[in-house]
C-alpha positions as CSV (number, residue, x, y, z in Angstrom):
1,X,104.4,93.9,112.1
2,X,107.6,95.2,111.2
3,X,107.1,98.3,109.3
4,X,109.5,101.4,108.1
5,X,107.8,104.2,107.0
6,X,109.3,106.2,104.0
7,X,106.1,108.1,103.1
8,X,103.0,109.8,104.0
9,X,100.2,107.9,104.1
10,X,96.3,108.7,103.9
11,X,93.4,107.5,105.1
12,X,93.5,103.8,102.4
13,X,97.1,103.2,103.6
14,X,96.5,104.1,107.6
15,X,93.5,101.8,107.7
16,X,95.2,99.3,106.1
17,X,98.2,99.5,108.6
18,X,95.8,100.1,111.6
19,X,94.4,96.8,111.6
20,X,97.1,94.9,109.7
21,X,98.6,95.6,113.7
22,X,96.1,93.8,115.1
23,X,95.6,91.1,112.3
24,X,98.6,90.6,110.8
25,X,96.7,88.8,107.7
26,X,95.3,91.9,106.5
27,X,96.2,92.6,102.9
28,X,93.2,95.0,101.8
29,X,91.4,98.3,102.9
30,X,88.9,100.3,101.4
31,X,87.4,103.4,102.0
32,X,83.8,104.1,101.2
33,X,83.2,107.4,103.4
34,X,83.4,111.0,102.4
35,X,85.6,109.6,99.8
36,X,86.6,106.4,98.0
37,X,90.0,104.6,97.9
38,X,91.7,101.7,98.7
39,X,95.2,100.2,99.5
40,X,96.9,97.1,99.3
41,X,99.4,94.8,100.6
42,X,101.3,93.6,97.2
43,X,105.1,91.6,96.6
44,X,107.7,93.4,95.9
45,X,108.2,91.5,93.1
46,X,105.3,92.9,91.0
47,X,107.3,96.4,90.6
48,X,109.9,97.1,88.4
49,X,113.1,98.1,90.6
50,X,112.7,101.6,89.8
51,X,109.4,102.2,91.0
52,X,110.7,102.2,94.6
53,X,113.5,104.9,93.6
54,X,117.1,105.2,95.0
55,X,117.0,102.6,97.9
56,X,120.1,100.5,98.9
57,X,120.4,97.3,97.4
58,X,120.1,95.8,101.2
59,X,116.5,97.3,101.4
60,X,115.6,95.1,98.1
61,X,117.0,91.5,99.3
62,X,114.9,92.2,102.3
63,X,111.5,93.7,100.8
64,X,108.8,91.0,100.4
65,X,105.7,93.4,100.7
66,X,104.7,96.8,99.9
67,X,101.9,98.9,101.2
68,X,100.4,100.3,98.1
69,X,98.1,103.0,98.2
70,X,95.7,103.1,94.7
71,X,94.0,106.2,94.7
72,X,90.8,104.6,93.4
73,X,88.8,107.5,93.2
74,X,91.0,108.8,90.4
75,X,89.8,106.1,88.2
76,X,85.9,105.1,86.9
77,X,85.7,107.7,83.8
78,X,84.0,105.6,81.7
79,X,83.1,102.4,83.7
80,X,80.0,103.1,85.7
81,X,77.0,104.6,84.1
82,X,76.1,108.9,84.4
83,X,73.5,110.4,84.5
84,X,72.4,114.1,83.4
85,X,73.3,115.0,87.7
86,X,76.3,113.1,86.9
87,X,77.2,115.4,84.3
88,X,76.1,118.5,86.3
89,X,78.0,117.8,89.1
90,X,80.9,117.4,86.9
91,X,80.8,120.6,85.4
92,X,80.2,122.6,88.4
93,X,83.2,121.3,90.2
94,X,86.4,123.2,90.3
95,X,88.5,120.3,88.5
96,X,86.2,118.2,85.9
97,X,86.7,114.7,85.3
98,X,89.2,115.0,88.7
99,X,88.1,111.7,90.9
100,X,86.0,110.3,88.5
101,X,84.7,107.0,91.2
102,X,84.6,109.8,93.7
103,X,81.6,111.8,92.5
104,X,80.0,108.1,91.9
105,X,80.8,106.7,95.2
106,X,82.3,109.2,98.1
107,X,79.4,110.3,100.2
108,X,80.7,113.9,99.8
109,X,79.2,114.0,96.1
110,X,76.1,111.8,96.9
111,X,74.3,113.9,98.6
112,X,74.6,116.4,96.4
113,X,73.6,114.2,93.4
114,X,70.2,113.5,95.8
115,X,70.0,117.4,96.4
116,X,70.1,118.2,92.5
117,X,67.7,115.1,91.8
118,X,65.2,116.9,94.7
119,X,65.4,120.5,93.4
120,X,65.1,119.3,89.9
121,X,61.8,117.5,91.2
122,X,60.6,120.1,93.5
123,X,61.1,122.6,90.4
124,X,59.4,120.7,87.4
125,X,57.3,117.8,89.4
126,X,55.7,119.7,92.3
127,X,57.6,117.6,95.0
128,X,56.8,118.7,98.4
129,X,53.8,120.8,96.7
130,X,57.0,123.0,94.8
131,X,57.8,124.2,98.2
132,X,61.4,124.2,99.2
133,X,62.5,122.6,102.5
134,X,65.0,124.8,104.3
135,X,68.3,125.2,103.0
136,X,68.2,122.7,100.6
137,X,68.7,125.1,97.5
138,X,72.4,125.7,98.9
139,X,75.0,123.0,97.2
140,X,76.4,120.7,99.6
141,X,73.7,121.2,102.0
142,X,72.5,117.6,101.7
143,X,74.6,115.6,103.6
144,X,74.9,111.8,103.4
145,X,74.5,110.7,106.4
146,X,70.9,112.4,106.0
147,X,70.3,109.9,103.5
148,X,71.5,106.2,105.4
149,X,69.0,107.5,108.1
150,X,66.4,108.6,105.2
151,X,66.9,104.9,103.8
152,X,67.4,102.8,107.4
């Protein structure tokens, strides 16, 4: 793959790239980790010209592709359904309504969705006979990869 880099990439983009070496038909990578995002192999010709900035005419007539990364987690307000944890977790964070998908999706927010959901039980329900298992009063202390072994 012949490829110039003219910017930094993150983790959507450098997966993308990563395996588009060994499988030259790759056109699509997304990220569902500690975050959420994707990138995307797209023509040129879907961008006005100045999207790409100053650039020598010789770098359009040989352009076909562009690796585009999305930023998907900045999208979603509105599209998937909250809850009142949603909401919470929302207002808590240091930038509201920042990486809206992100709080829905990323395992970085989804344990901590869980770990409200279990206080909130433990609290008015009696979970766990209203005892608190260790640590789990502390925010972010319910990681996610507790919960794929919890549900394997």
């Amino acid at each position: 793959m012949n490829v110039q880099l003219d910017s930094i990439i993150n983790d959507g983009s450098a997966t993308l790239l990563s395996r588009a070496y060994v499988d030259p038909a790759t056109r699509l990578a997304l990220i569902l980790g500690t975050g959420f995002n994707a990138a995307a192999v797209l023509p040129v010709s879907v961008f006005h010209k100045q999207k790409f900035g100053v650039r020598p005419q010789s770098w359009h007539d040989q352009a076909k592709h562009v690796l585009v990364n999305t930023e998907m987690s900045m999208f979603g307000k509105g599209i998937l359904p909250v809850t009142r944890w949603d909401d919470h977790l929302n207002l808590v964070h240091l930038r509201p309504d920042f990486q809206p998908f992100e709080h829905q999706l990323g395992g970085r927010y989804l344990g901590e969705l869980v770990r409200l959901i279990l206080v909130e039980a433990i609290e008015q329900y009696d979970l766990f006979g209203g005892k608190y298992p260790a640590g789990i009063t502390e925010p972010y202390s319910l990681e996610c990869g507790v919960l794929a072994v919890v549900d394997a």
